[in-house]
C-alpha positions, 0 to 999 in steps of 0.5 A: 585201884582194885587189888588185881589192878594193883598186882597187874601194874606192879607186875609190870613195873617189876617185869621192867625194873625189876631183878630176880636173883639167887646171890652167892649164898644161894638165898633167892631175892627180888629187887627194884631201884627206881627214883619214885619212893612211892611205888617201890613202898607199894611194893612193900605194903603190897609184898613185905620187904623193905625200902631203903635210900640207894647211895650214889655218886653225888651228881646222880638223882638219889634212887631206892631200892626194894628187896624182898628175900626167901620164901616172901620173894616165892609168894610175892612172884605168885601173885603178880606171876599171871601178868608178868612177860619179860621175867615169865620165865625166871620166875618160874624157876624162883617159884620152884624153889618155894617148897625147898625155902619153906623147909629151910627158912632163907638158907640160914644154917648149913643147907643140905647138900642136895639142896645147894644142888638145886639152888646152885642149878636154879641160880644158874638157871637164872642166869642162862634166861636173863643173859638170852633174854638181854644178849647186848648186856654182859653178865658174868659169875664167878668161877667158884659159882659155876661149879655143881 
């Protein structure tokens, strides 16, 4: 498969099993569960990351996991961006970010405060797509996220 060919078809397969998130340590990070090893290692070839077993009730198929976080998560949404739908928009606002995480490497050490701003709004941000896009699933923060 050509180099496009091969972003176009992850693009889609994270566009629908895919996750973009910014965690409570306000690090932004892309995940994918599925029980095909094999994409989800396309995915690490392709973006970096890594892949690892999921742990699951033992009558369930065993299912793995790719992470992918900090400024790796920006280029990796760079170039599948131009072929994603469903997460157009949350990747928009995880793109944003890029030149903040650049300066401070995946939020390691105390972060400025102007920039726990920025990425406590784009979190919520996140948050507000992924409910409107999904209105049947409930998705919740805690209290102590939804302050400013």
């Amino acid at each position: 498969m050509a180099r496009r060919g091969i972003l176009a078809y992850l693009a889609g397969f994270f566009d629908g099993e895919g996750c973009i998130s910014i965690n409570r340590n306000l690090v932004l990070r892309l995940s994918v569960r599925n029980i095909n090893q094999e994409v989800l290692k396309l995915c690490e070839n392709q973006f970096g990351g890594y892949t690892h077993k999921t742990t699951l009730h033992p009558k369930r198929t065993q299912s793995y996991s790719w992470t992918i976080s900090g400024v790796g998560a920006c280029y990796a949404l760079i170039r599948i961006f131009p072929w994603l739908i469903i997460k157009k928009e949350e990747a928009k606002v995880a793109i944003s970010l890029k030149s903040i995480i650049n300066k401070n490497k995946m939020g390691r050490g105390k972060l400025p405060l102007n920039e726990v701003k920025i990425r406590r709004e784009a979190r919520l941000k996140i948050f507000e797509i992924r409910s409107k896009n999904s209105p049947n699933r409930k998705f919740s923060l805690r209290k102590t996220d939804k302050r400013s």
